[in-house]
MDTraj code that builds the backbone (N, CA, C; nanometers):
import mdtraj as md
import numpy as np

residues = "UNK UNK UNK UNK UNK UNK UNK UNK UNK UNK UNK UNK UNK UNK UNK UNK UNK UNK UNK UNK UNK UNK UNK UNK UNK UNK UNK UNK UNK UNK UNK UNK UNK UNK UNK UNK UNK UNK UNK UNK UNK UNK UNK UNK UNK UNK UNK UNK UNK UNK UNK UNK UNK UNK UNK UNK UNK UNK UNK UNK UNK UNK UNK UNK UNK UNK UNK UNK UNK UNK UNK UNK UNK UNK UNK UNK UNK UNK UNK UNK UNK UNK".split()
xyz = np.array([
    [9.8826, 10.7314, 8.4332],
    [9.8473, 10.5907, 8.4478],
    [9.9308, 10.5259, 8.5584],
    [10.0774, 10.5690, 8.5745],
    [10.1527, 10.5318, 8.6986],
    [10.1273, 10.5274, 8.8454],
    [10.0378, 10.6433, 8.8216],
    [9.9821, 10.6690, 8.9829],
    [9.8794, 10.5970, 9.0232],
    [9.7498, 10.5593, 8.8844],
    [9.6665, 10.4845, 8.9073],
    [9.6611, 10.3810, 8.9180],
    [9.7502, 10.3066, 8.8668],
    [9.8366, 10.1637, 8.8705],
    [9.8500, 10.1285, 9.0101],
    [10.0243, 10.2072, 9.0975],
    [10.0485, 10.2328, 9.2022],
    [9.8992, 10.2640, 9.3110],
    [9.8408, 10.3187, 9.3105],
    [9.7684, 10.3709, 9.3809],
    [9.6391, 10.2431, 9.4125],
    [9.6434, 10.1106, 9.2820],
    [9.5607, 10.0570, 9.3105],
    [9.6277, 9.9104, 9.4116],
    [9.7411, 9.9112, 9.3493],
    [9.8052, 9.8287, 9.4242],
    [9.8302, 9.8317, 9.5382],
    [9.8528, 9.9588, 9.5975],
    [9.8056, 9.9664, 9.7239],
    [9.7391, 9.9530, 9.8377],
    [9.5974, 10.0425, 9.7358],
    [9.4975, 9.9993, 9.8286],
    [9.4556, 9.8450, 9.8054],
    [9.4692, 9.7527, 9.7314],
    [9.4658, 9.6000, 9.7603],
    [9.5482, 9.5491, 9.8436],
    [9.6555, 9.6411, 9.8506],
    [9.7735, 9.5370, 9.9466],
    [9.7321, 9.5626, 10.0853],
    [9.6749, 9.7195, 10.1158],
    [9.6075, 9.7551, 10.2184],
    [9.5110, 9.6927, 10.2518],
    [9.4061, 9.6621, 10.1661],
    [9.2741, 9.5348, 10.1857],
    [9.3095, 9.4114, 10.2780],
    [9.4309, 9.3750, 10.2150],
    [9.5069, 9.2524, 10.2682],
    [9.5712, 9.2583, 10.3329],
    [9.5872, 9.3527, 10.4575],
    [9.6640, 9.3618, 10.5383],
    [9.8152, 9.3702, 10.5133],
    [9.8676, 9.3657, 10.4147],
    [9.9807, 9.3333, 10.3705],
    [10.0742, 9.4472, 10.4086],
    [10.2177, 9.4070, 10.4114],
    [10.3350, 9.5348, 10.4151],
    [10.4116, 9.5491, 10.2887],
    [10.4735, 9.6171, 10.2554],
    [10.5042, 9.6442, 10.1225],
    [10.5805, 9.5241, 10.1098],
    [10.7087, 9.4542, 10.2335],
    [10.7704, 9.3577, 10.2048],
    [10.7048, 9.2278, 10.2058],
    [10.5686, 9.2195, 10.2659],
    [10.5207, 9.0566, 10.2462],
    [10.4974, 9.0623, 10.0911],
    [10.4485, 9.1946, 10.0376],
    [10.3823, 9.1768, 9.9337],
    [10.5125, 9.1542, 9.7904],
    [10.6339, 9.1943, 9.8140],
    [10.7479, 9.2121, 9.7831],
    [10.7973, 9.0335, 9.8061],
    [10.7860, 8.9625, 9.9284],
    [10.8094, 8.8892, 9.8799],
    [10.7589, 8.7461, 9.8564],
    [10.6239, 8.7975, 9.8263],
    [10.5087, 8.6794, 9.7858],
    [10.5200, 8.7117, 9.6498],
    [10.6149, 8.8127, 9.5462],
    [10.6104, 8.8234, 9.4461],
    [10.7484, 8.8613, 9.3278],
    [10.8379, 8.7628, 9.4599],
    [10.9650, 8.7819, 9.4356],
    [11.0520, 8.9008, 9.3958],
    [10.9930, 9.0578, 9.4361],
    [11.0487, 9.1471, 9.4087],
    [11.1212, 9.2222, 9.5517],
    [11.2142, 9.3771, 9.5365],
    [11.2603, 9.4032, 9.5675],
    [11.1502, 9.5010, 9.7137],
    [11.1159, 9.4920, 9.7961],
    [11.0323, 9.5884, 9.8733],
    [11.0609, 9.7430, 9.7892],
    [11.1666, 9.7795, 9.7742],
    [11.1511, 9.9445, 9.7130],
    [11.1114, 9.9150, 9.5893],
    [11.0726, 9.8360, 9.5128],
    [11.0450, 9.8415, 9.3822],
    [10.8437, 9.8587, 9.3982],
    [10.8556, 9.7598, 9.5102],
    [10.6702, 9.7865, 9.5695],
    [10.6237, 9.9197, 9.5913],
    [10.7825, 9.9681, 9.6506],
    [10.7318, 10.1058, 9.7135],
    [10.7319, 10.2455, 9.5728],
    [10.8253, 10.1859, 9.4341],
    [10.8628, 10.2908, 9.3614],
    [10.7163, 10.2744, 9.2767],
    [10.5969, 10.1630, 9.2444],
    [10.5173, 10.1257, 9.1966],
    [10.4159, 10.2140, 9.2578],
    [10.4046, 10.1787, 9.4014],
    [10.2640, 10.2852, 9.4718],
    [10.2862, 10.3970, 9.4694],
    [10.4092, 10.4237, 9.4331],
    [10.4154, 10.6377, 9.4930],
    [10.4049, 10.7291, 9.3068],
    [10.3756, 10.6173, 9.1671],
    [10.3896, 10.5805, 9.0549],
    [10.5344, 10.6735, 9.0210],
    [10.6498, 10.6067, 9.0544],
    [10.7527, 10.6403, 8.9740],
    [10.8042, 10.5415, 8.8773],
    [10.7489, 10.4430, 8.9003],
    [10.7768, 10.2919, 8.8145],
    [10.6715, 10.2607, 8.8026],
    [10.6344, 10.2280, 8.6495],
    [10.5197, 10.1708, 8.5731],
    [10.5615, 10.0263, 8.5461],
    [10.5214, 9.9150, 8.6290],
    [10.5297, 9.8016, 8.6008],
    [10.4464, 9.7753, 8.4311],
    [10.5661, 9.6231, 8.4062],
    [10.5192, 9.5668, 8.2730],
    [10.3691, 9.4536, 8.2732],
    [10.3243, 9.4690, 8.2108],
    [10.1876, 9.3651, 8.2063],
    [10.1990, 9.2259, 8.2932],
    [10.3167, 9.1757, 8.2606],
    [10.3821, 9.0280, 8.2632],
    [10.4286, 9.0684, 8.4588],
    [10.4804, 9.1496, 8.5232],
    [10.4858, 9.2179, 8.6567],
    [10.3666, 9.2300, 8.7074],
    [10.2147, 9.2889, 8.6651],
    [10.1490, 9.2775, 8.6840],
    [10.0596, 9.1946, 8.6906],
    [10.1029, 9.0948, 8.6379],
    [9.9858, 8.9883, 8.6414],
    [10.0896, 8.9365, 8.8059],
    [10.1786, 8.9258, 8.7722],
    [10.2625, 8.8680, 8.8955],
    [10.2807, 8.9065, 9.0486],
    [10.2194, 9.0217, 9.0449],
    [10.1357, 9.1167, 9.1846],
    [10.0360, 9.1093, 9.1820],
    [9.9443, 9.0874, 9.0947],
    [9.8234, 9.0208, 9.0679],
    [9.8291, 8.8776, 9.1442],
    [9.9167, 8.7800, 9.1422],
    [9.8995, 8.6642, 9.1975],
    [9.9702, 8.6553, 9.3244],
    [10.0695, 8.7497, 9.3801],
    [10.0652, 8.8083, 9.5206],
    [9.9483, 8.8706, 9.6013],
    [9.8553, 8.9325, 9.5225],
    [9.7268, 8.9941, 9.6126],
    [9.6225, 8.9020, 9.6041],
    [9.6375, 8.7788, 9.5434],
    [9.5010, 8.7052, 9.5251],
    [9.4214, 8.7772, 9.4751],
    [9.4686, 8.8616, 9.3407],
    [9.3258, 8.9073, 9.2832],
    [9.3596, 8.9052, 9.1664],
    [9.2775, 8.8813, 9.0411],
    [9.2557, 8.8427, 8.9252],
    [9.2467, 8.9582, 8.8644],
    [9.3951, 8.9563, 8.7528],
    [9.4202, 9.0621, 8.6544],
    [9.2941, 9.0653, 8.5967],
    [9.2036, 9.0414, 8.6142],
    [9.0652, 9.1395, 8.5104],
    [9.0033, 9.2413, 8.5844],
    [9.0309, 9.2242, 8.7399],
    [8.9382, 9.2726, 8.8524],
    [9.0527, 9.3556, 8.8829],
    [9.1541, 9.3113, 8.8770],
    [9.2753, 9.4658, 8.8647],
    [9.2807, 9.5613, 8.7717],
    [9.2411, 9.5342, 8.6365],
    [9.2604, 9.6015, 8.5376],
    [9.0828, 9.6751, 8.5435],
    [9.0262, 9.6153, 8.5940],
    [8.8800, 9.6775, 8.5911],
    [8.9026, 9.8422, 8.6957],
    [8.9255, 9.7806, 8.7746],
    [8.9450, 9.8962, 8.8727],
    [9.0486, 10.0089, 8.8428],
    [9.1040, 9.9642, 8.7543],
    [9.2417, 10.0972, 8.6988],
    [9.1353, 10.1313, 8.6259],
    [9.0639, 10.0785, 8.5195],
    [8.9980, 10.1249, 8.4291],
    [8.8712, 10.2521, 8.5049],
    [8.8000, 10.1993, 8.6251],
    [8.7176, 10.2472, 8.7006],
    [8.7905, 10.4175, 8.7565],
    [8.8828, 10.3992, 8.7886],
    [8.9937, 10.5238, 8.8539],
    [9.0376, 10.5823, 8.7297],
    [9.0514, 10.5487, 8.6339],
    [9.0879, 10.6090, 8.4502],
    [8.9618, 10.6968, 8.4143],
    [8.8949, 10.6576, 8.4407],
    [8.7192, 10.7115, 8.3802],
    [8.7379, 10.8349, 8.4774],
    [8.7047, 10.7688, 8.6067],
    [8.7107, 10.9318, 8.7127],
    [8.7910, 11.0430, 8.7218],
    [8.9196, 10.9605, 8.6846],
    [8.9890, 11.1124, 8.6736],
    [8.9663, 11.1781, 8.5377],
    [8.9416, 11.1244, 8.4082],
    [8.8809, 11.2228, 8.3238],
    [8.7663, 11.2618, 8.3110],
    [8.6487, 11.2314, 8.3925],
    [8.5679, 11.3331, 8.4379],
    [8.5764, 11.4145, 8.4942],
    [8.6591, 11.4110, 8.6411],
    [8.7096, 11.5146, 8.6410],
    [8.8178, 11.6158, 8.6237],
    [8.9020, 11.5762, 8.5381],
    [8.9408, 11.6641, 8.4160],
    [8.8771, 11.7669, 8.3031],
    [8.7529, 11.6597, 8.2461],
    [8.6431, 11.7319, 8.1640],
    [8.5723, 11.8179, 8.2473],
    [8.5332, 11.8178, 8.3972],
    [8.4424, 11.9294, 8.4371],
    [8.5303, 12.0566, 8.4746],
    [8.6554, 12.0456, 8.5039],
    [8.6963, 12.1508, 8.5389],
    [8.7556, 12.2143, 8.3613],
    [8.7144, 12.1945, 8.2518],
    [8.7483, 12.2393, 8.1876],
    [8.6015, 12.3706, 8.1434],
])
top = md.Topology()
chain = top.add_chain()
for i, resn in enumerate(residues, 1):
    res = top.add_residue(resn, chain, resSeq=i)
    for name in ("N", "CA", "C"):
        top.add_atom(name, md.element.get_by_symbol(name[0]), res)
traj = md.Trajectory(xyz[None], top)
């Protein structure tokens, strides 16, 4: 779930042109903490997430949709290679 997390935050921050530090500090955090989130070695808390959520201009439902969207795919393909 860390990677898919990380991995989505990314590509939104990428959408937005963003660098890890604008996005770091439109959301009062540390730039390596942005960077320990996308590479998923740090699983941000809900309450963090909504709060990078309001650094990317995008709405924790439409964030959480899309983890959910990347959750499904990778256990499909999990289930086919079984």
């Amino acid at each position: 779930m860390r990677q898919i997390i990380g991995k989505t935050i990314k590509a939104i921050r990428l959408q937005q042109d963003l660098s890890q530090e604008d996005l770091a500090g439109l959301c009062s955090v540390d730039r390596a903490y942005i960077s320990l989130i996308e590479v998923g070695k740090n699983e941000p808390s809900v309450s963090k997430i909504f709060q990078l959520c309001e650094g990317l201009q995008t709405k924790p439902s439409t964030f959480f949709k899309i983890v959910e969207v990347e959750y499904e795919n990778l256990k499909d393909v999990h289930s086919d290679m079984e």
